[in-house]
Residue, then its C-alpha position, 0 to 999 in steps of 0.5 A: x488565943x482567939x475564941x469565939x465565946x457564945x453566951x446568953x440565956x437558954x433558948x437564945x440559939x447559941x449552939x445552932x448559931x455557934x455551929x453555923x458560925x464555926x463552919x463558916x470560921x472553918x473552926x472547930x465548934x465546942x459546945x460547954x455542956x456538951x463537954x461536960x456530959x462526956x466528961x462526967x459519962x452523964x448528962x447535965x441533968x443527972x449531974x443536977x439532981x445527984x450533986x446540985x446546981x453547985x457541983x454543976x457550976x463546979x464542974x463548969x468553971x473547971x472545963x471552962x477554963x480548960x477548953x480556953x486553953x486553946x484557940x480558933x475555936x467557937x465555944x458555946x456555954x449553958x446560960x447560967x455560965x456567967x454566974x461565976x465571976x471566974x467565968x466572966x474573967x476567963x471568957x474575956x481573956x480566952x476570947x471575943x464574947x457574943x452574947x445572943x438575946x430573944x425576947x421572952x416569948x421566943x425563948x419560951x417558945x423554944x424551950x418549952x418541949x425540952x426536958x433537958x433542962x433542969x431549971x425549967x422543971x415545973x411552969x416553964x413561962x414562970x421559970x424562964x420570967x423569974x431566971x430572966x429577972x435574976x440574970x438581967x443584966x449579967x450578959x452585958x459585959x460581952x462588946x457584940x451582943x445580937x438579938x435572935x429572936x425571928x431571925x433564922x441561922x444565916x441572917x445571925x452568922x451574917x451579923x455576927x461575921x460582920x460585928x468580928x469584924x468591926x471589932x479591932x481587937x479580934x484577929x481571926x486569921 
Protein backbone atom coordinates (compact mmCIF):
# COMPACT_ATOMS: atom_id res chain seq x y z
CA UNK A 1 0.00 0.00 0.00
CA UNK A 2 1.76 2.99 -1.29
CA UNK A 3 0.62 6.49 -0.65
CA UNK A 4 2.02 9.77 -0.69
CA UNK A 5 0.83 11.51 2.45
CA UNK A 6 1.42 15.33 2.49
CA UNK A 7 1.49 17.22 5.65
CA UNK A 8 2.75 20.58 7.15
CA UNK A 9 1.31 23.50 8.45
CA UNK A 10 -1.70 25.45 6.61
CA UNK A 11 -0.40 27.79 3.88
CA UNK A 12 2.80 25.42 3.29
CA UNK A 13 1.09 24.24 -0.39
CA UNK A 14 0.19 20.91 0.25
CA UNK A 15 -2.43 20.64 -1.93
CA UNK A 16 -1.02 22.83 -4.94
CA UNK A 17 1.86 20.45 -4.54
CA UNK A 18 -0.16 17.27 -3.88
CA UNK A 19 -2.03 17.91 -7.32
CA UNK A 20 1.21 18.68 -9.28
CA UNK A 21 2.67 15.76 -7.94
CA UNK A 22 -0.22 13.36 -8.34
CA UNK A 23 -0.26 13.87 -12.13
CA UNK A 24 3.25 13.33 -12.28
CA UNK A 25 2.58 9.90 -10.38
CA UNK A 26 -0.17 9.39 -12.97
CA UNK A 27 -2.13 8.82 -9.53
CA UNK A 28 -5.13 9.91 -8.23
CA UNK A 29 -4.89 13.17 -6.07
CA UNK A 30 -7.35 13.36 -2.37
CA UNK A 31 -7.35 16.13 -0.63
CA UNK A 32 -8.54 15.10 3.31
CA UNK A 33 -10.46 18.18 3.96
CA UNK A 34 -11.96 18.11 0.90
CA UNK A 35 -13.37 14.66 1.62
CA UNK A 36 -14.67 15.43 4.43
CA UNK A 37 -16.77 18.40 3.45
CA UNK A 38 -18.32 16.00 0.74
CA UNK A 39 -18.97 13.57 3.32
CA UNK A 40 -20.58 15.94 6.16
CA UNK A 41 -22.51 18.01 2.81
CA UNK A 42 -20.77 21.18 4.67
CA UNK A 43 -17.83 22.85 4.85
CA UNK A 44 -14.74 22.49 7.41
CA UNK A 45 -15.69 25.69 8.71
CA UNK A 46 -19.47 25.05 9.38
CA UNK A 47 -18.30 21.80 11.00
CA UNK A 48 -16.04 24.20 13.19
CA UNK A 49 -18.61 26.47 14.40
CA UNK A 50 -21.68 23.99 14.80
CA UNK A 51 -19.90 20.92 16.68
CA UNK A 52 -16.23 22.42 17.65
CA UNK A 53 -12.58 21.55 16.60
CA UNK A 54 -13.20 17.98 18.45
CA UNK A 55 -15.90 16.72 16.43
CA UNK A 56 -13.64 17.96 13.34
CA UNK A 57 -10.68 16.09 14.53
CA UNK A 58 -13.35 13.31 15.22
CA UNK A 59 -14.32 13.31 12.04
CA UNK A 60 -10.84 13.51 10.32
CA UNK A 61 -9.25 10.54 11.97
CA UNK A 62 -12.25 8.42 11.10
CA UNK A 63 -11.93 9.23 6.95
CA UNK A 64 -8.16 9.42 7.40
CA UNK A 65 -7.88 5.92 8.39
CA UNK A 66 -10.57 5.16 5.48
CA UNK A 67 -8.92 6.79 2.68
CA UNK A 68 -5.45 4.88 3.86
CA UNK A 69 -7.25 1.80 2.86
CA UNK A 70 -6.11 2.35 -0.63
CA UNK A 71 -3.22 2.85 -2.42
CA UNK A 72 -0.89 4.62 -5.35
CA UNK A 73 -2.56 7.77 -4.19
CA UNK A 74 -1.54 11.42 -2.90
CA UNK A 75 -3.16 12.44 0.01
CA UNK A 76 -3.14 15.85 1.19
CA UNK A 77 -4.29 16.72 5.00
CA UNK A 78 -5.55 19.99 6.80
CA UNK A 79 -2.46 21.09 9.11
CA UNK A 80 -3.83 20.14 12.31
CA UNK A 81 -3.75 16.35 11.43
CA UNK A 82 -0.95 15.48 13.44
CA UNK A 83 -2.70 16.46 16.39
CA UNK A 84 -3.87 13.00 16.86
CA UNK A 85 -1.32 10.48 17.90
CA UNK A 86 -3.67 7.93 15.81
CA UNK A 87 -3.17 9.84 12.75
CA UNK A 88 0.57 10.22 12.92
CA UNK A 89 0.59 5.99 13.28
CA UNK A 90 -2.09 5.44 10.45
CA UNK A 91 -0.10 7.80 7.97
CA UNK A 92 3.48 6.00 8.57
CA UNK A 93 1.73 2.86 7.92
CA UNK A 94 -0.50 3.97 5.07
CA UNK A 95 2.44 5.59 3.22
CA UNK A 96 5.60 7.52 2.61
CA UNK A 97 5.11 11.16 4.72
CA UNK A 98 6.36 14.52 3.23
CA UNK A 99 5.94 17.15 5.09
CA UNK A 100 6.04 20.68 3.50
CA UNK A 101 7.42 23.83 5.40
CA UNK A 102 7.70 27.82 4.87
CA UNK A 103 8.77 30.38 6.62
CA UNK A 104 6.25 32.32 8.83
CA UNK A 105 6.05 35.15 6.39
CA UNK A 106 5.29 33.11 3.72
CA UNK A 107 2.74 31.37 5.37
CA UNK A 108 0.92 34.42 6.23
CA UNK A 109 1.58 35.87 3.18
CA UNK A 110 -0.49 33.10 1.64
CA UNK A 111 -3.38 32.60 4.02
CA UNK A 112 -4.14 35.85 4.77
CA UNK A 113 -6.99 36.50 2.19
CA UNK A 114 -8.53 33.05 2.96
CA UNK A 115 -11.76 33.01 4.98
CA UNK A 116 -11.96 29.37 4.97
CA UNK A 117 -9.94 28.89 7.93
CA UNK A 118 -11.27 28.85 11.11
CA UNK A 119 -8.23 29.17 13.48
CA UNK A 120 -7.12 31.86 11.68
CA UNK A 121 -10.29 34.19 12.88
CA UNK A 122 -9.21 37.39 14.28
CA UNK A 123 -5.11 38.81 13.78
CA UNK A 124 -4.27 36.25 11.41
CA UNK A 125 -0.01 37.20 12.01
CA UNK A 126 -0.85 36.40 15.74
CA UNK A 127 -2.73 33.24 15.01
CA UNK A 128 -0.40 31.67 12.44
CA UNK A 129 2.85 32.57 15.28
CA UNK A 130 0.96 31.03 18.25
CA UNK A 131 -0.45 27.68 15.93
CA UNK A 132 3.21 27.61 14.70
CA UNK A 133 4.65 27.71 18.32
CA UNK A 134 2.08 25.01 19.73
CA UNK A 135 2.76 22.59 16.52
CA UNK A 136 6.87 23.03 16.67
CA UNK A 137 8.18 20.08 16.06
CA UNK A 138 5.09 17.99 15.34
CA UNK A 139 5.65 17.60 11.49
CA UNK A 140 8.88 16.14 12.27
CA UNK A 141 8.21 12.50 12.30
CA UNK A 142 7.98 12.63 8.39
CA UNK A 143 11.66 11.04 6.80
CA UNK A 144 11.34 13.94 3.58
CA UNK A 145 10.45 17.15 4.65
CA UNK A 146 10.93 19.98 1.85
CA UNK A 147 11.00 23.55 2.33
CA UNK A 148 8.28 25.80 -0.09
CA UNK A 149 8.67 28.91 0.70
CA UNK A 150 9.70 31.06 -2.82
CA UNK A 151 9.87 28.23 -4.81
CA UNK A 152 7.14 27.81 -7.51
CA UNK A 153 5.24 24.17 -8.10
CA UNK A 154 7.65 22.43 -10.58
CA UNK A 155 10.78 23.04 -8.65
CA UNK A 156 8.96 21.43 -5.44
CA UNK A 157 7.53 18.21 -7.36
CA UNK A 158 11.30 17.89 -8.71
CA UNK A 159 12.65 17.62 -5.36
CA UNK A 160 10.10 15.70 -4.13
CA UNK A 161 10.36 13.07 -6.95
CA UNK A 162 13.77 13.00 -6.55
CA UNK A 163 13.64 12.56 -2.38
CA UNK A 164 11.08 9.25 -3.37
CA UNK A 165 13.44 8.06 -4.93
CA UNK A 166 16.30 8.04 -2.73
CA UNK A 167 13.89 6.56 -0.14
CA UNK A 168 14.50 2.41 0.03
CA UNK A 169 11.41 2.16 1.35
CA UNK A 170 9.17 3.41 -1.24
CA UNK A 171 8.17 1.36 -4.35
CA UNK A 172 6.18 3.26 -6.43
CA UNK A 173 5.61 1.13 -9.55
Amino acid sequence: MNNVILIGFMGTGKTTVGKALAARLNWPHLDLDQYIAEREKRSIADIFASEGEARFRQIESELLAEVLQSGKQVITTGGGVVLRRQNVLAMQAGGLVIALKAAPEEIIRRVSTDQGRPLLAGDVTERVHRLLAERAGMYDFAPLQVDTTGRDIEEIVDEIMTKMTEQTDFRGE
